[in-house]
N, C-alpha and C positions, 0 to 999 in steps of 0.2 A: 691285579684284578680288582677292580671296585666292586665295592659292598652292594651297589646294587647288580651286578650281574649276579655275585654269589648267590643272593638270597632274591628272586623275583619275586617273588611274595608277596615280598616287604615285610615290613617286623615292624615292635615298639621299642627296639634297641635292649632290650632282654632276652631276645633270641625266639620268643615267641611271635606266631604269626596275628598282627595286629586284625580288630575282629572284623574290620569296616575289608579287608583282604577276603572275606568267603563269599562276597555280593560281586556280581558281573559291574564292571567301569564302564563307560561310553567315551571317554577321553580323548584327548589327540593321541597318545601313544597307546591306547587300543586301537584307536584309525589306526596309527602306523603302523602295530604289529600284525595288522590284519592281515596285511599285503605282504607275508612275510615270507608265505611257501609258495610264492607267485613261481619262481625256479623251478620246483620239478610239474606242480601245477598246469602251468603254458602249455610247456612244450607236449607232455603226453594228450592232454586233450584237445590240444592242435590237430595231433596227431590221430587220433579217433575221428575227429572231422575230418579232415581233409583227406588223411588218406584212408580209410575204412570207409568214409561218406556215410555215417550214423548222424544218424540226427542230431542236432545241436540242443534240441529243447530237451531230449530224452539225456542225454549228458549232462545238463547243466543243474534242470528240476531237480534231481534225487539226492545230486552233489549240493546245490545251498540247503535243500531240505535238513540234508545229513547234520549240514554245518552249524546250523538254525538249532536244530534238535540238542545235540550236545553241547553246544556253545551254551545253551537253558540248566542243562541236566548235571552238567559235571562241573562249569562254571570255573575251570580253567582252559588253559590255549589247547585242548587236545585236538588235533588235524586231523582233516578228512582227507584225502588223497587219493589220485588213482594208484591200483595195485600197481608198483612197478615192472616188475617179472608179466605180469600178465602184459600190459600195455607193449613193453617193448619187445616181445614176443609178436605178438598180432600186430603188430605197425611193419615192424622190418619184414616179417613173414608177406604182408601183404606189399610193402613198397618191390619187395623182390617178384612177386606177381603169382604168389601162394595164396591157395583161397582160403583166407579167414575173412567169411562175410561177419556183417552187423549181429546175425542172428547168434554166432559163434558166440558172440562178445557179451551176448545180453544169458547166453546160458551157460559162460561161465561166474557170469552174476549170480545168476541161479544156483547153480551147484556152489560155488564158494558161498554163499548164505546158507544153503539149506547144511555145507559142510562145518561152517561155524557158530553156527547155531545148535547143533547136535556137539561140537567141542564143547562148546560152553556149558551150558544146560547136564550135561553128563556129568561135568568135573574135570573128563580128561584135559583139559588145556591146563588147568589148574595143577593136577597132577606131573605134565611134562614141565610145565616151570619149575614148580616144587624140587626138581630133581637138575636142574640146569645148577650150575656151579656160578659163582660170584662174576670169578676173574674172567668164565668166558662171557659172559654179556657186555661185562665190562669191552673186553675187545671186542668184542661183535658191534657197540657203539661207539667204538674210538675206529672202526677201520669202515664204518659208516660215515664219519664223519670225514676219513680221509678221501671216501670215495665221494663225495659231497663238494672237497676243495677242488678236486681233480679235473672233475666234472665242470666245476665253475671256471676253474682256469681254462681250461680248452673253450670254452664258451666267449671267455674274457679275450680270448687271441682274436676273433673274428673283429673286433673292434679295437687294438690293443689300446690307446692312446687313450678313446673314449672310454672303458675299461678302467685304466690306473686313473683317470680324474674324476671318474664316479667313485672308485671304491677311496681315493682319498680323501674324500667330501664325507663318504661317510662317514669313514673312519674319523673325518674332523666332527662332525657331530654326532658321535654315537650316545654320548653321555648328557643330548641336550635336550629338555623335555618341552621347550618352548618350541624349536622349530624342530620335528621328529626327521632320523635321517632318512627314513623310506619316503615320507612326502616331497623332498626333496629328489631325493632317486628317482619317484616315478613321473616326478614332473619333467626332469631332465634326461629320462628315458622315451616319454613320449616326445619331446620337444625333438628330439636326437630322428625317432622314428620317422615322424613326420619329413621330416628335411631328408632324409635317408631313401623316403617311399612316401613321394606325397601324394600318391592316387590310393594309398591306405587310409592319408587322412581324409580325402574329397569321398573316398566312400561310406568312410565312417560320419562325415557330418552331412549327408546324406539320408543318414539313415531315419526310419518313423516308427514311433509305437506301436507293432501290430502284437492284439493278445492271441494267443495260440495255447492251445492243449496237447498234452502228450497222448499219442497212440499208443493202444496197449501191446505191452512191449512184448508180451510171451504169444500173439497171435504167429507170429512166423516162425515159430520153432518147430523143426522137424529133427529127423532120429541124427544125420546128420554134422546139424548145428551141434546137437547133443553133444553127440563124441567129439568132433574139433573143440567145441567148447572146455568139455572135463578133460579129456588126456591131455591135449598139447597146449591151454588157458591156464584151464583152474588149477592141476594136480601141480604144476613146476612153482607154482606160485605160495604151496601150503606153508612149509620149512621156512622161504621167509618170511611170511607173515606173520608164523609162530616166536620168530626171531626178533625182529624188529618191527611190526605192528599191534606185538601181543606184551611180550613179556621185556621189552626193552623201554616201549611207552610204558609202562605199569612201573619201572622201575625209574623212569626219567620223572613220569610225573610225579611222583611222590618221594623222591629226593629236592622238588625245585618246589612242591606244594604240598607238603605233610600235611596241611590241614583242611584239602580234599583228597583224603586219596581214593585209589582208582583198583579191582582187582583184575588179577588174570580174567576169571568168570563173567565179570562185567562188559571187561575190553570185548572178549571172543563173542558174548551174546550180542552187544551192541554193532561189531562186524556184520554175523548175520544179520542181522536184522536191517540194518540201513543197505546190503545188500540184495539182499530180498526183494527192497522197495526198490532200489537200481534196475532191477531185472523188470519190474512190474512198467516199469517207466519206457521201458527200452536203451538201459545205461549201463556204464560201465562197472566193473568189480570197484569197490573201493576199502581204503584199511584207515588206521591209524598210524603212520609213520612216525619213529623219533624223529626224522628227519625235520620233518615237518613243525612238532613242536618249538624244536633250535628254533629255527627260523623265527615265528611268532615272537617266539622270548626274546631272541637276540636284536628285535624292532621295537621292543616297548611292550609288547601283549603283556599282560600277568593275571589276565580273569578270561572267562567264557565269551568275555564282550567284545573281544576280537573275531573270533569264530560268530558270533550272531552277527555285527556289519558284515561280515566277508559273506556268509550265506543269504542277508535279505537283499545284498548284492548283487552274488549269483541268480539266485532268485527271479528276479527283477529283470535280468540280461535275459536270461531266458524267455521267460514268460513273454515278453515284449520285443527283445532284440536277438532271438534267436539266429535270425537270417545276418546279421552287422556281425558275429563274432571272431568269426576270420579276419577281419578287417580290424576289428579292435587288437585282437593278440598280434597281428601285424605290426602294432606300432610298439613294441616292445624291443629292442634292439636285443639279439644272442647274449652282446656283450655284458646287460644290463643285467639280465636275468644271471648271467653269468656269476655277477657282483654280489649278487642276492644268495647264489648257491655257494660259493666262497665263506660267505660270514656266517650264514648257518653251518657250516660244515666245520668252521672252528670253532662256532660254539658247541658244537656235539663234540669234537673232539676235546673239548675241556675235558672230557670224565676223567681224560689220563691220570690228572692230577688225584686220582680216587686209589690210586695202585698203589699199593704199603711197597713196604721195602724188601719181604720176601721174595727172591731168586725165582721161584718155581711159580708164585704167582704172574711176575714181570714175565714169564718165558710164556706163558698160557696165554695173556695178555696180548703179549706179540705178537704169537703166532694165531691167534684167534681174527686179530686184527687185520694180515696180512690174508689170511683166507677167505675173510670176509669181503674186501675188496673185490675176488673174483668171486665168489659165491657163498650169500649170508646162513643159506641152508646147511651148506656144506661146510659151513664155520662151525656152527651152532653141534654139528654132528662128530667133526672130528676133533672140536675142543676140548666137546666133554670125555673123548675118548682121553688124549692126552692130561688133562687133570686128572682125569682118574688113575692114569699111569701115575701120577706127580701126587697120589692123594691128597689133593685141594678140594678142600669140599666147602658150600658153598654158605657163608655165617649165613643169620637171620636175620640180616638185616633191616627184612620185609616183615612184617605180620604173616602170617600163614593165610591161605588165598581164601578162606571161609571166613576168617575173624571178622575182615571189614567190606559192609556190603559197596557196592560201586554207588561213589556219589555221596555218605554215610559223611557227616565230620564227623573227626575224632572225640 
């Protein structure tokens, strides 16, 4: 493992984080980490367009907004992302011909803000971390991580050939900061598209500036929307967000950037809140994924400045090219994305290497891991059961969730 994966930061070579490291970068490898959580990214808000038929401008605005915002505030790679649970709930519900309308979607926005907003703001989020064990988070980010590669490889089958010579390309420049490996990827992901689906490319260079505004998103909501929104959207969604959008980002960011850290209270109010504005938009739930961060880090990101290109990006597509977006994420090949999902999912499963040598910690680990794959909720729940059987309880790794405000340097 190179020094600089270890430490994304960067240092002065004394192990402190050098001071020119707490300012956002604009770099080539912020460009390239920008594009880093493109992988789970695509595909769900593919999947919000095309198959929910929600608006594109109302998806896109709140998502660069988000991205904009904290990319400012936090000033490292922390990702905005759609809710996963939620997304893939409401796509296949509705691909099977279940009715989760738009409005569903926009007021499980709603309630997951106005639900993490009241987490935060109370404490309680702070409180269930506080009492989360070490070794299960640890697994709960190492079997994220596996579900991350899993995911990439079955993505990577659709294209195999084009697959193994994207991801050995990367892998040949992953250490190279002149030519970044994702501008490479995405150039030779659209090149691939194109030739693959070139009535993708003839509509997308087609396409013209038009400015557009978002309709307000909470005029359609009825009692309805409400209830398919909270039971069957928001509530399946909470455990993992608490799991890995909450307290696994909190604990990734500030093992890879000590010298911004981040708290539970921080994460959960900043949740609601950019959800909130999702809903006001007509958009979808969105979180802070570990997932998501991997990905930035493991393309070069190491400041907020990756997150502010990817949002006035966003941004931009919206506001202007709303109607061309289908056409754009068309030229993205499964396989491409596939590659993308793959190397973030091994850079999350780095944490492994965080597992001391105690037996009972290793078995927490495992199995927290293995559970997490089928359900992060349900990891997070019966992890802690089982370390408490194994009384593991969880160091202090962390400052306690009051000490340091979100955003605060040390």
């Amino acid at each position: 493992m190179t020094q600089d994966m270890r430490r994304p930061s960067g240092g002065t070579g004394n192990g402190r984080a050098a001071p020119e490291s707490r300012l956002n970068r604009y770099d080539r490898m912020e460009w390239a980490g920008a594009f880093g959580d493109l992988g789970t990214l695509i595909p769900f808000v593919a999947g919000y367009i095309g198959v929910l038929g929600m608006d594109p401008l109302g998806i896109l605005l709140p998502l660069g907004a988000a991205m904009l915002v904290c990319g400012l505030y936090y000033r490292t790679p922390i990702p905005v992302q759609p809710m996963k649970a939620t997304a893939a709930i409401a796509i296949t519900q509705a691909a099977h011909g279940i009715v989760v309308t738009p409005e569903a979607v926009v007021a499980a926005s709603l309630v997951t803000g106005l639900a993490w907003l009241a987490l935060g703001l109370s404490g309680l989020a702070g409180s269930l971390a506080n009492r989360m064990p070490r070794s299960v988070m640890t697994g709960v980010v190492l079997g994220l991580g596996a579900g991350f590669m899993l995911e990439g490889l079955r993505m990577m089958a659709s294209h195999l050939w084009l697959a193994l010579a994207a991801l050995a390309g990367t892998l040949a420049l992953r250490n190279n900061r002149r030519v970044p490996a994702m501008a490479v990827l995405l150039g030779a992901g659209v090149a691939c598209g194109a030739a693959l689906d070139p009535g993708a490319l003839e509509t997308l260079a087609a396409a013209r500036f038009t400015f557009k505004l978002p309709a307000f998103g909470l005029a359609g909501l009825d009692w309805d929307a409400l209830v398919v929104g909270t039971l069957f959207l928001a509530l399946p969604q909470l455990p993992l967000t608490l799991g890995n959008a909450v307290i696994a980002i909190r604990d990734e960011n500030n093992r890879l950037f000590p010298h911004r850290p981040v708290t539970v209270k921080g994460i959960a109010v900043s949740t609601g809140l950019m959800n909130l504005s999702s809903a006001l938009a007509g958009g979808m739930p969105m979180c802070h994924g570990a997932g998501g961060m991997a990905g930035h880090v493991a393309f070069g990101a190491r400041t907020g400045g990756a997150l502010v290109i990817l949002g006035g990006l966003v941004i931009v597509l919206g506001l202007g090219f709303s109607e061309s977006v289908e056409a754009l994420f068309d030229l993205f090949p499964p396989a491409i994305l596939g590659v993308i999902l793959l190397i973030a999912g091994a850079r999350l499963a780095m944490v492994a290497s965080q597992v001391g040598p105690d037996r009972r910690d290793q078995a927490v680990v495992a199995t927290t891991a293995l559970l997490a794959l089928w359900n992060v909720g349900a990891a997070c729940l019966l992890g802690l059961v089982i370390a408490t059987l194994l009384g593991r309880r969880r160091p202090r790794a962390n400052p306690p969730d009051s000490a340091v405000a979100p955003g605060e340097d040390d």
